[in-house]
C-alpha positions, 0 to 999 in steps of 0.5 A: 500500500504505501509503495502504491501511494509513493508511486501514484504521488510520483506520478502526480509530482512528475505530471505537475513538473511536466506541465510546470517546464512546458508551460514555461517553456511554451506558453500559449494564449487559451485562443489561438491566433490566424495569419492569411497571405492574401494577393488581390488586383483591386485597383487602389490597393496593395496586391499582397498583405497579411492579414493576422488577428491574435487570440482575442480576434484583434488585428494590432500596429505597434502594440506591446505585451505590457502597458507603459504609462506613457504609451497612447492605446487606442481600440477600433471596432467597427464593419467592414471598413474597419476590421478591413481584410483587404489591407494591410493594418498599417494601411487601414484608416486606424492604422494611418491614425496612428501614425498620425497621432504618433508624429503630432503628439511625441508618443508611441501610439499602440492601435488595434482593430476588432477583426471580423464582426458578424454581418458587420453589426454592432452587438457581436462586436460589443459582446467581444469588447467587453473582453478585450477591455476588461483584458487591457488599459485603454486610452481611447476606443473609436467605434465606427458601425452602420452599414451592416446594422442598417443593411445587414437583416432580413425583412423577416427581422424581429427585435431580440433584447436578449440577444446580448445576453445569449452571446454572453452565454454561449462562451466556450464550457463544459469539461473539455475546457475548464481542462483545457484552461488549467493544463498547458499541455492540453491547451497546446494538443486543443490549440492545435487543433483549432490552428488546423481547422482555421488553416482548413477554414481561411485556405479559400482566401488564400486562393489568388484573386478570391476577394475580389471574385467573390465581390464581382460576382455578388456585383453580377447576381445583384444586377439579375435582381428586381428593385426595391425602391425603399425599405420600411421598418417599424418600430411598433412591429418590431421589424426594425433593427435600429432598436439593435444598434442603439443598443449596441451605442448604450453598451459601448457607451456603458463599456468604455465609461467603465473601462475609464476610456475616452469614447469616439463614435463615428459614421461607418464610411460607405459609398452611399453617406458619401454621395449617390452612386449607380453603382457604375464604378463600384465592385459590390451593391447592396442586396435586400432579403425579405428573409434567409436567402436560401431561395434568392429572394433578394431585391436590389436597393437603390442608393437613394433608398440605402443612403435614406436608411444610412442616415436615419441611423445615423440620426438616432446615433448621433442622438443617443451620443450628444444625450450621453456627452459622446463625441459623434463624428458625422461623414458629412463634415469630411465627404469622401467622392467614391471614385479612388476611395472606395473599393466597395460599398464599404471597403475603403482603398488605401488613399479613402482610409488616408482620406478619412483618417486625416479628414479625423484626425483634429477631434480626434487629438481634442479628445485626448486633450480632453481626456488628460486635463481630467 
């Protein structure tokens, strides 16, 4: 018996020390990471980039593994035009920001950008946020949403207050992964895992030229589709998914005065807040589902019909930010004309994210003044 209890105590001793070297030795996020080489002619942009987002799904310039003082961190979520994958990140509009904020403040500035957000909306973005910046001490978050929330639902929408709360609930549990978080070593065999099935998963993007076929051909199925002149929601129905948006604008606001960071809420920047477009020019075009589009029963929107959608957002935003003392960042004070600037209807070129980065940069630097006379 006791020569039992020395050898099961050996056993757990040398298990222990095993998993103490390796976890020194080795050690790896709880989420693993993504890096994809991509190469697209889209005129206006660079032919080839890589893309990477870390652990957190956060694409980072400059940033370092700890926090010193005199360092100016800043945070973007945003859609399309933001996260970006068609640019490298020192390309993107926060990018150009902080190379910006860099040379007219003296400080090294650490940026880094949400990189995908489903459908571009603003919850699943603020349901990442509340991670990240309980994670890290940040100076200033910029959010920067529209298009998807405006454009991004079926007709058969229904509000869901709920929503929020059910993505909170659906983190990552059960035995599995409460083993997975206590020991390094299954951690690695895990992350392994979950690295093969993202190669598996990102291998399509890394084909030649495969963004820029995916957005010629939504162009060519958008050009076989009926029109739809408007589009009508109603918040008494229940059909409308600004109530989602405001929601998202409350959360960030709540977020952000949490976290102690200065907050800028921003227009997403699209071809349609900038100017009417007949989409002559534009490699994509917005497409309206009356519900999933498993049967392709989708319209063609017109850009009056997107832009008078875009603003109406935009309006109820702007609202909700001047009543909670948020700086709001209108599209219409630097307009952007579409040709040269946009790749999309939401995708910026490298010279529209210099555009629109300069075109903020003066509020901008006022709300960090603001914030460091507090």
């Amino acid at each position: 018996m006791k020569l039992f209890k020395i050898i099961v105590g050996g056993a757990i001793a040398l298990g222990l020390l095993v998993e103490l070297v390796i976890r020194l030795a080795f050690p790896v996020p709880m989420e693993p990471g993504a890096t994809i080489l991509l190469s697209n002619e889209i005129p206006g942009l660079k032919s080839s980039i890589r893309f990477e987002y870390d652990e957190d799904q956060l694409r980072k310039h400059h940033w370092s593994k700890g926090r010193q003082s005199d360092n100016l961190r800043v945070l973007c979520f945003g859609g399309n035009a933001t996260t970006s994958i068609i640019q490298r990140s020192e390309d993107t509009w926060w990018g150009v920001l902080a190379g910006e904020l860099e040379e007219r403040t003296g400080k090294k500035v650490e940026v880094a950008a949400l990189a995908h957000s489903k459908g571009g909306q603003i919850l699943p973005a603020l349901w990442k946020a509340e991670s990240v910046l309980a994670k890290y001490d940040v100076d200033l978050v910029i959010c920067c949403f529209g298009f998807g929330d405006a454009m991004g639902f079926y007709g058969d929408y229904s509000y869901d207050p709920g929503k929020l709360e059910r993505m909170r609930d659906s983190k990552p549990s059960g035995f599995k992964y409460s083993l997975a978080k206590a020991s390094h070593v299954l951690r690695i065999i895990r992350n392994g895992r979950t690295k093969k099935f993202l190669r598996s998963t990102h291998e399509r993007f890394a084909e030649h030229n495969f963004l820029k076929k995916q957005l010629l051909l939504r162009r060519n199925y958008w050009a076989n589709l009926p029109l739809r002149e408007g589009i009508i929601r109603t918040m008494r129905k229940g059909d409308d998914p600004l109530r989602e948006y405001i929601d998202g604008l409350r959360g960030f606001i709540s977020l952000a005065k949490k976290s102690g960071a200065q907050l800028i809420v921003m227009e997403e920047p699209t071809i349609y807040a900038a100017e009417p477009s007949d989409h002559k020019d534009n490699l994509m075009a917005p497409i309206f589902f009356t519900s999933k589009p498993d049967s392709g029963d989708g319209y063609q929107v017109s850009s009056l019909a997107v832009a008078q959608e875009l603003q109406r957002f935009f309006d109820a935003g702007r609202n909700e930010c001047m009543n909670a003392g948020v700086l709001w960042l209108s599209s219409e004070a630097e307009p952007m004309p579409v040709s040269e600037n946009y790749a999309s209807e939401t995708y910026l070129t490298d010279k529209g994210a210099r555009a629109l980065a300069f075109g903020i940069i003066t509020p901008v630097l006022r709300a960090i003044d603001d914030r460091e006379d507090l």
